[in-house]
C-alpha positions as CSV (number, residue, x, y, z in Angstrom):
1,X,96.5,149.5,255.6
2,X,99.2,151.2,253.3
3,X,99.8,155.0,253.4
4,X,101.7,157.3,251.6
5,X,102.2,160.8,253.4
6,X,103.2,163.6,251.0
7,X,104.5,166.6,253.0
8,X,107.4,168.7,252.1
9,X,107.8,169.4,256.0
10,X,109.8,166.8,257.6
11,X,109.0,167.1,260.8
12,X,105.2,167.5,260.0
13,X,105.2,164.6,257.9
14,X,107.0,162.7,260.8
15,X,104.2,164.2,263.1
16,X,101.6,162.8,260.9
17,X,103.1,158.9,260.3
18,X,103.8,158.8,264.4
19,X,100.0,159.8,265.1
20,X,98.9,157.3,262.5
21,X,100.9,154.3,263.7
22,X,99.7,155.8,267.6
23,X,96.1,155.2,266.3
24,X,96.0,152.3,264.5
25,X,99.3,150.1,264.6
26,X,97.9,148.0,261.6
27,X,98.9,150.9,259.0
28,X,101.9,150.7,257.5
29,X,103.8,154.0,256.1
30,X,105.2,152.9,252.9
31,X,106.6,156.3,251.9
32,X,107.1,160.0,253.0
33,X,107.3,162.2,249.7
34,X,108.3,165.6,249.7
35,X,107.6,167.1,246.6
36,X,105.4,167.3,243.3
37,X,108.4,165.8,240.9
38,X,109.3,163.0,243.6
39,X,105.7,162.2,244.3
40,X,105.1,161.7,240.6
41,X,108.4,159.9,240.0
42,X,107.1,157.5,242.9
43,X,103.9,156.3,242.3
44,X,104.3,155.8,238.5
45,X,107.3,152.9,239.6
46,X,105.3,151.7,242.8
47,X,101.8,150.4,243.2
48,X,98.8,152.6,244.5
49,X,98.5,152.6,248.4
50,X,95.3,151.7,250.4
51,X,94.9,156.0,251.1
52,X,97.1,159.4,250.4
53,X,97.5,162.1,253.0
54,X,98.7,165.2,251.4
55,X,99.9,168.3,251.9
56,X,98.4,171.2,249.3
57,X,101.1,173.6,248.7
58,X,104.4,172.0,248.2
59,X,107.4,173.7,247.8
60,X,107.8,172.9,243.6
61,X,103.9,173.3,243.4
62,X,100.3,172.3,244.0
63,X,99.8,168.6,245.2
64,X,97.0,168.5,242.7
65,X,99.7,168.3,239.9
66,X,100.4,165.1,241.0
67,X,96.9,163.6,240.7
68,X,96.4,165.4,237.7
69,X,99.0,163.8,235.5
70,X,98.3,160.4,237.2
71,X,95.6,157.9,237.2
72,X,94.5,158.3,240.5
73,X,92.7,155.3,242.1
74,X,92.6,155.5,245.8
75,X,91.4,158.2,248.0
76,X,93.5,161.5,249.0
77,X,92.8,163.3,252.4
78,X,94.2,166.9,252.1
79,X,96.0,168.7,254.7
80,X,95.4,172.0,254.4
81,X,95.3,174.8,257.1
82,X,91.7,176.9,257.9
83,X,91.2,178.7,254.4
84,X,87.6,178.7,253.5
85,X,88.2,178.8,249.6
86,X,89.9,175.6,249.9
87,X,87.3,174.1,251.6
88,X,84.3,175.0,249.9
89,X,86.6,173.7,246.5
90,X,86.9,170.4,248.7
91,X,83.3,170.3,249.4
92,X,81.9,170.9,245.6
93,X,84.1,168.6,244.5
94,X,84.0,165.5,247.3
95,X,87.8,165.7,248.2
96,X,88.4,165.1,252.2
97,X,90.6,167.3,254.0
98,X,92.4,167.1,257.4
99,X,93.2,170.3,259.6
100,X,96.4,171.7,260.6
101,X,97.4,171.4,263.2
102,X,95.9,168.0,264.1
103,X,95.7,166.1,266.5
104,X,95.6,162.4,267.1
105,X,91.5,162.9,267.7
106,X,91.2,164.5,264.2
107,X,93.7,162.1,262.2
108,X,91.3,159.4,263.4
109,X,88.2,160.5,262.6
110,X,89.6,160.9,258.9
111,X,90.7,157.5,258.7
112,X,87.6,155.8,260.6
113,X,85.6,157.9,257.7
114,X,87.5,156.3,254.8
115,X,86.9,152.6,256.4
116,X,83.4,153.7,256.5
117,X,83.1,154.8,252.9
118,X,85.3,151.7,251.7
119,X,83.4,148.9,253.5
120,X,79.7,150.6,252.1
121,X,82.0,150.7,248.6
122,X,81.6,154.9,248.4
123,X,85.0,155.6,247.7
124,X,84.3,158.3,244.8
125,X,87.7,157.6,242.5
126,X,86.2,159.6,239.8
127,X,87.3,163.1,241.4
128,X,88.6,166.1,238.7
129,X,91.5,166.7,240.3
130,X,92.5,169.0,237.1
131,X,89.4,171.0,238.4
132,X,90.6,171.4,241.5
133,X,93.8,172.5,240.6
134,X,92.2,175.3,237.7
135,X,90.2,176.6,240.7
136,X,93.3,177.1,243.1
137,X,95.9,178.6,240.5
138,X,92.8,180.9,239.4
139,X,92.6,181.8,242.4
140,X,96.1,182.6,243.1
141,X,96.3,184.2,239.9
142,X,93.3,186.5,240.4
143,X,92.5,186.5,243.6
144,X,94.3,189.2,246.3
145,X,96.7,191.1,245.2
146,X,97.5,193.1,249.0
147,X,97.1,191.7,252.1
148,X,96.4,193.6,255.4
149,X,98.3,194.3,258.1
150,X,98.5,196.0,262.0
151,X,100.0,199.6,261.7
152,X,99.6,201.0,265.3
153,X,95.9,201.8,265.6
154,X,95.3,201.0,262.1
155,X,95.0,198.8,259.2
156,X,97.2,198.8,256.1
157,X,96.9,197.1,253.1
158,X,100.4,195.8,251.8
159,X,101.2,195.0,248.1
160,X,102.4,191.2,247.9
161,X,104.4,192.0,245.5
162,X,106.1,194.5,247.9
163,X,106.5,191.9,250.6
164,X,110.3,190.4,250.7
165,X,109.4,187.6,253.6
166,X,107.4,186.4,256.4
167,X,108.5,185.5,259.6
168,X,107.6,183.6,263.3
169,X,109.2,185.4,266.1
170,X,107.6,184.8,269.6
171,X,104.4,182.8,268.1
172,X,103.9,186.2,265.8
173,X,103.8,186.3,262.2
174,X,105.5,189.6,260.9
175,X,106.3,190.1,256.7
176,X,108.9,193.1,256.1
177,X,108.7,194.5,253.0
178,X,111.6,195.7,250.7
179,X,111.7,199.1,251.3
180,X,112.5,197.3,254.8
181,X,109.8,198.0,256.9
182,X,108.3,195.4,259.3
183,X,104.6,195.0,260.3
184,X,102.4,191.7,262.1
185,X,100.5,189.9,259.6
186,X,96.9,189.1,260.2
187,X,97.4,185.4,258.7
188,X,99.4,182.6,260.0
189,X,102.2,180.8,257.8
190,X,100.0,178.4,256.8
191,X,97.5,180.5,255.7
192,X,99.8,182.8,253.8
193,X,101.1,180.1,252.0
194,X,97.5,179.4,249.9
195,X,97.3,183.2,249.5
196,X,101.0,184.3,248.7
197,X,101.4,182.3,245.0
198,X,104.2,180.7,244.4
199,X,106.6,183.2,244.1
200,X,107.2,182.7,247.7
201,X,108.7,179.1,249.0
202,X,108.7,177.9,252.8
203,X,111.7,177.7,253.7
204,X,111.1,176.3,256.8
205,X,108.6,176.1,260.3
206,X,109.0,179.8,260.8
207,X,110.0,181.4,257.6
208,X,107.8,182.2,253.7
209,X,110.7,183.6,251.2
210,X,110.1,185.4,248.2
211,X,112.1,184.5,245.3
212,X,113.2,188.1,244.2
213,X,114.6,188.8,248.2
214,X,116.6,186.3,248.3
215,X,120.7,187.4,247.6
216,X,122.7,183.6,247.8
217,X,122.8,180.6,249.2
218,X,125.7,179.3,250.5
219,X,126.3,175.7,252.7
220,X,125.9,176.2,256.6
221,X,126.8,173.3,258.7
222,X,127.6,170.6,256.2
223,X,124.1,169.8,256.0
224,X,121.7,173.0,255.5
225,X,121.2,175.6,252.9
226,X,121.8,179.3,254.4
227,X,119.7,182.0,252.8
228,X,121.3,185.6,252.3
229,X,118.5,187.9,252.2
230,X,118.5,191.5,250.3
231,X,116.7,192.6,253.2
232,X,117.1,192.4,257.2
233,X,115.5,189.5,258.5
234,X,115.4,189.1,262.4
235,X,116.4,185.4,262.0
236,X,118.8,183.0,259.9
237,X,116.7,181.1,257.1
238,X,117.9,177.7,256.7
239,X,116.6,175.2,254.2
240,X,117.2,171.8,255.6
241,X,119.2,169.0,253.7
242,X,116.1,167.2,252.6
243,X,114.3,170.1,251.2
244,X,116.9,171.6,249.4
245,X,117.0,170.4,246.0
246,X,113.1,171.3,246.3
247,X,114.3,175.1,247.4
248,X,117.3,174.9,244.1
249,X,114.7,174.3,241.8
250,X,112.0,177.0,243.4
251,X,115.1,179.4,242.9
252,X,116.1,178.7,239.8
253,X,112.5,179.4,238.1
């Protein structure tokens, strides 16, 4: 069985082709894609693998650009972490989706359900993915505009237009805003990352940027991108070598 993983973070696409090969050592891994422009540039010069495992939120856009523009024949499991919208938009419209984080359990009872839908010939390749994709930039486009936070005793709604970043420190997701105040976020990365839009860009496993905070970027290390923030962050934000042409473009929009 051919599979194509698209996945803009390398070592979560990595995770994902090592529990696959774990579970079945008859699928092959033809390709790792990281973003919407690659993805596209790819599968209109190679031919359609036997199943898709994608990411939703990439860091030029929406995975369901790709299958928009394309001719898509072969099923696409989503990976997509716990946000109920996108799940009841999966379920109305017969799209599978796989959990983060997985596991090698979860990643196997996706696959044993495709073999089950391809040998009783119910593989649905009729899917709107351009409705999909209306539903999820409506819903970034309308949907919350603030996002609550802890403040002591209470609760605060923030402005995400207020919010300069997001950031893990100690398993804790905290966002400072740009009047440079700091507060723990009630979502995890993940989560934010369907919520957020796409002025903000993922920088990496424990940091979510937004475009208008960000100063310069300058080489660090030969290989990585270093982020100068217009606010205090608690941590460097690096944009590794393979995602930064990804990161450029985000920037440059």
């Amino acid at each position: 069985m051919n599979i194509v993983i698209i996945e803009d973070e390398r070592l979560t696409s990595d995770d994902l082709a090592e529990t696959l090969v774990e579970y079945d050592t008859s699928i092959s891994i033809v390709a790792q894609l990281k973003s919407v422009k690659e993805s596209i540039a790819y599968f209109q010069k190679q031919t359609w693998p036997d199943l898709i495992f994608s990411d939703i939120q990439l860091g030029d856009g929406l995975s369901f650009e790709i299958f928009k523009s394309l001719n898509i024949t072969v099923p696409v499991i989503f990976c997509t972490a716990f946000n109920e919208y996108a799940l009841d938009a999966f379920r109305a419209n017969g799209v599978d989706y796989l959990l983060k984080p997985f596991s090698k359990n979860t990643v196997g009872a996706a696959i044993e359900k495709f073999k089950r839908l391809t040998n009783s010939h119910k593989v649905d390749d009729a899917i709107s993915y351009s409705k999909i994709l209306d539903l999820f930039e409506s819903k970034n486009s309308n949907g919350k505009s603030s996002l609550l936070v802890y403040y002591k005793e209470k609760i605060k709604p923030i402005k995400i237009e207020d919010i300069a970043a997001f950031y893990l420190e100690e398993e804790v997701v905290h966002l400072v805003t740009f009047d440079r105040n700091t507060f723990v976020a009630s979502h995890n990365l993940e989560e934010l990352e369907t919520l957020v839009g796409s002025n903000f860009f993922r920088a990496n496993r424990q940091s979510l940027i937004q475009r208008k905070a960000v100063s310069d970027v300058v080489s660090y290390m030969g290989r990585k991108l270093l982020v100068n923030m217009s606010v205090p962050i608690q941590q460097k934000i690096t944009v590794s070598k393979e995602k930064s042409p990804v990161f450029l473009d985000w920037l440059s929009k």
